[in-house]
Backbone as numpy.savetxt, mean C-alpha at the origin, in Angstrom:
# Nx Ny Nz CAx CAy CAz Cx Cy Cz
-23.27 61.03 -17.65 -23.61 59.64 -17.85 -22.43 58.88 -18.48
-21.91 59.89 -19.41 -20.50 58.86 -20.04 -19.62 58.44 -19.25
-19.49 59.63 -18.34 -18.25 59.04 -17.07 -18.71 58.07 -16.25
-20.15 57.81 -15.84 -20.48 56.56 -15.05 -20.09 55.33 -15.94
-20.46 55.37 -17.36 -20.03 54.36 -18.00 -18.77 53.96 -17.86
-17.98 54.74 -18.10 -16.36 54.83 -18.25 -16.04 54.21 -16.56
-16.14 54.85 -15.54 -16.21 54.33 -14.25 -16.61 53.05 -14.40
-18.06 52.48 -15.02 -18.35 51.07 -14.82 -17.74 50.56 -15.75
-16.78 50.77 -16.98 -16.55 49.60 -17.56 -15.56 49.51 -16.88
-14.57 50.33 -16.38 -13.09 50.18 -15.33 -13.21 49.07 -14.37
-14.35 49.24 -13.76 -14.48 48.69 -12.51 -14.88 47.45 -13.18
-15.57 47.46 -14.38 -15.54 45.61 -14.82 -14.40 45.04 -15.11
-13.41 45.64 -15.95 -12.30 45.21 -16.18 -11.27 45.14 -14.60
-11.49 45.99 -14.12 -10.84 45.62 -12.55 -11.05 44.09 -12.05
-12.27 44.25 -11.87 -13.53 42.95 -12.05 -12.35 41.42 -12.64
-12.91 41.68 -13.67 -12.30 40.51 -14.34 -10.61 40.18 -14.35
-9.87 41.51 -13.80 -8.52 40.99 -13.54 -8.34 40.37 -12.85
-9.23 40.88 -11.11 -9.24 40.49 -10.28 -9.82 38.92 -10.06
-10.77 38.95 -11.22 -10.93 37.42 -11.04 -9.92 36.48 -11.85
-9.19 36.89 -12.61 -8.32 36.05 -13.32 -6.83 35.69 -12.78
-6.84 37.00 -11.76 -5.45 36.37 -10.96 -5.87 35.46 -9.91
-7.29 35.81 -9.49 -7.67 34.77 -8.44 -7.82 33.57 -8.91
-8.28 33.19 -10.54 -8.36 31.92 -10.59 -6.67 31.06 -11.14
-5.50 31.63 -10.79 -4.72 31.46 -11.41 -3.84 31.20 -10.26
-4.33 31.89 -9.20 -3.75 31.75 -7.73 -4.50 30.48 -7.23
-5.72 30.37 -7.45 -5.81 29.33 -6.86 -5.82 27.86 -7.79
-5.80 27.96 -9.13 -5.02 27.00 -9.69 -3.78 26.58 -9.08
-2.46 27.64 -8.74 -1.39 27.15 -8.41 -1.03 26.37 -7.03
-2.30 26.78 -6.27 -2.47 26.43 -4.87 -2.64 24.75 -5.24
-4.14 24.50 -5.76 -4.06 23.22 -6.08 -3.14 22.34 -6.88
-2.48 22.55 -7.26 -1.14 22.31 -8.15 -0.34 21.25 -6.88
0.10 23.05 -5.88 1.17 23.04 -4.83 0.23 21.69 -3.69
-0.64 21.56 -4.13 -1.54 20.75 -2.54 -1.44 19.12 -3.18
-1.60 19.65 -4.63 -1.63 18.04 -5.36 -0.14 17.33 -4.83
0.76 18.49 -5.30 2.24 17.74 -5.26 2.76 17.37 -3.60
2.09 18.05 -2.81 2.53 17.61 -1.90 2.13 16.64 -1.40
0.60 16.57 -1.22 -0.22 14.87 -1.51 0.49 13.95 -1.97
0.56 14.03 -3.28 1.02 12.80 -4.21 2.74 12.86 -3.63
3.77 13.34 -3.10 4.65 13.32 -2.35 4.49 12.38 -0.82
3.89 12.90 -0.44 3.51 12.37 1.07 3.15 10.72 0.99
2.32 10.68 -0.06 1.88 9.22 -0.55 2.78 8.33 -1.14
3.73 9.13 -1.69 4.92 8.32 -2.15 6.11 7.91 -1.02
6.55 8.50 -0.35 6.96 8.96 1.15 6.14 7.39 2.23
4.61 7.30 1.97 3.86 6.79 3.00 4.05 5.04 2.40
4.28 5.19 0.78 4.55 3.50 -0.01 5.41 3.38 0.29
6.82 4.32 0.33 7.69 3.61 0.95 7.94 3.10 1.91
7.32 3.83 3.24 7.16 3.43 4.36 6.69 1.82 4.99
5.53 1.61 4.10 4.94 0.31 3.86 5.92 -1.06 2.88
6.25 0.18 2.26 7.24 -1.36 1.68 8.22 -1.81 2.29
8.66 -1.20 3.14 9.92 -1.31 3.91 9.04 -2.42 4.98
8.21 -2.01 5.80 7.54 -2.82 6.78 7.08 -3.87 5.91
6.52 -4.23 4.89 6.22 -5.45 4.31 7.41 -6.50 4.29
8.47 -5.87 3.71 10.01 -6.25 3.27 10.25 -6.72 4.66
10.46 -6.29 5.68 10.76 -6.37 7.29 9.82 -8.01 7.55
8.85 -7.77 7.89 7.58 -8.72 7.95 8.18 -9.96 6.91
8.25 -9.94 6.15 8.43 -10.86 5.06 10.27 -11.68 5.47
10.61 -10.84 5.63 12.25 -11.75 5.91 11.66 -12.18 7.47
11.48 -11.57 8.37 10.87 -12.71 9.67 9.92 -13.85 9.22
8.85 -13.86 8.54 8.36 -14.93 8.00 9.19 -16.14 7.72
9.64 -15.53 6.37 10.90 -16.44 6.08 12.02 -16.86 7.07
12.15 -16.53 7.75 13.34 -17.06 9.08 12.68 -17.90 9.64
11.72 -17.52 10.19 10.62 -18.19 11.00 10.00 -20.01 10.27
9.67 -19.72 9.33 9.41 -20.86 8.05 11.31 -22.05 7.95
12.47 -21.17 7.87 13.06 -21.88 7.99 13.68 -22.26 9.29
13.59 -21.50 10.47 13.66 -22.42 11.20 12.39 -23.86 11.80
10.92 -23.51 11.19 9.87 -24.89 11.53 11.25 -25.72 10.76
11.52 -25.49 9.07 11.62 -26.56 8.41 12.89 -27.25 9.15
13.79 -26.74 9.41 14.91 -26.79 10.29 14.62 -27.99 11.57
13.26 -27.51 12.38 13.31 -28.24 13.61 12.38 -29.58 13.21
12.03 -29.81 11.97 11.24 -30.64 11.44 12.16 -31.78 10.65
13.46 -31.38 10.34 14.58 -32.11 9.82 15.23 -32.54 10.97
15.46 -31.92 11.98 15.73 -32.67 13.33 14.93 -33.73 13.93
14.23 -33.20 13.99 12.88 -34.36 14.72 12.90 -35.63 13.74
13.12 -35.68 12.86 13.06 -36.82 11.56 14.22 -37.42 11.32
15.50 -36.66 11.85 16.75 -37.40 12.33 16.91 -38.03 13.78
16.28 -37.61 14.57 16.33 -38.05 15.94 15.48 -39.05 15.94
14.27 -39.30 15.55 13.27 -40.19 16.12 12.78 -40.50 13.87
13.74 -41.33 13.46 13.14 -41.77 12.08 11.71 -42.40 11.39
11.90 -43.69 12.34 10.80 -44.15 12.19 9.22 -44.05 13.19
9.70 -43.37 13.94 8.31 -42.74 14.81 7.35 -41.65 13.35
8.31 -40.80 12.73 8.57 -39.83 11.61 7.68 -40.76 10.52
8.27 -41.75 10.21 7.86 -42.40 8.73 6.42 -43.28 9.36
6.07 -43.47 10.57 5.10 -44.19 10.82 3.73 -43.43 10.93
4.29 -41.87 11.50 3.11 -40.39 11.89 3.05 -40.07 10.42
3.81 -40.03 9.09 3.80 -39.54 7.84 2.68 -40.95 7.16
3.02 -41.90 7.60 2.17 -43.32 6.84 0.56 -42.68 7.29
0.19 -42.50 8.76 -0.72 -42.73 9.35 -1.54 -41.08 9.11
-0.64 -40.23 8.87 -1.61 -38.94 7.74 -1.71 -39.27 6.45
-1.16 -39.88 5.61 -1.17 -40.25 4.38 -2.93 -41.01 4.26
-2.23 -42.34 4.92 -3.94 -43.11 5.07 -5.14 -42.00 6.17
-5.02 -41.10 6.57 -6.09 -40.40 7.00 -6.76 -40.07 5.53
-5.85 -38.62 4.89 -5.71 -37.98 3.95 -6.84 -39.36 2.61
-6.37 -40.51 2.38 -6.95 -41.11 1.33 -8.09 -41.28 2.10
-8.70 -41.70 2.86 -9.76 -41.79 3.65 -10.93 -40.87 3.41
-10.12 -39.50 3.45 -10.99 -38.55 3.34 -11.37 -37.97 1.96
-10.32 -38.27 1.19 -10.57 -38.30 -0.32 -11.54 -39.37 -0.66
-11.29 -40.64 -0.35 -12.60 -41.15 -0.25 -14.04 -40.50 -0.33
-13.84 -40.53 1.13 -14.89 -40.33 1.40 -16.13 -38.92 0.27
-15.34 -37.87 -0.46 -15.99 -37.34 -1.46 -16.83 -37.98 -2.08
């Protein structure tokens, strides 16, 4: 009977090694899965910032050339310009009015 004991406490302590490298292995796993995640995601913001950055200077080009063809049109034809700017102005109070 002593040797079954002796046999079973072995095999508990086997037991419990075996579970302590397993939980230590798979601690490091999640570790290794976190960092590569949180890598990939950092990797994926940059990706996006770059395309925002991209997007954003065409905007802006785009914005200065309206303002661009809107300074032309107002040099070519002046007072057609100051008469279409009078005649939104008095829309605009109209509608303030009207509140």
């Amino acid at each position: 009977m002593a040797t079954e004991t002796e046999t079973l406490k072995k095999d508990i302590d086997a037991l419990r090694s075996s579970i302590d490298k397993l939980t230590k292995d798979m601690s490091a796993m999640s570790e290794s899965f976190a960092q590569d995640m949180k890598a990939r995601a950092a990797n994926k913001v940059g990706d996006l910032r770059e395309e925002v950055s991209h997007i954003a200077g065409r905007i802006g080009a785009k914005g200065k050339q309206s303002s661009e063809a809107v300074e032309e049109s107002v040099r070519e034809k002046p007072l057609q310009s100051i008469l279409l700017a009078l005649g939104a102005g008095l829309m605009l109070a109209q509608l303030m009015r009207g509140r």
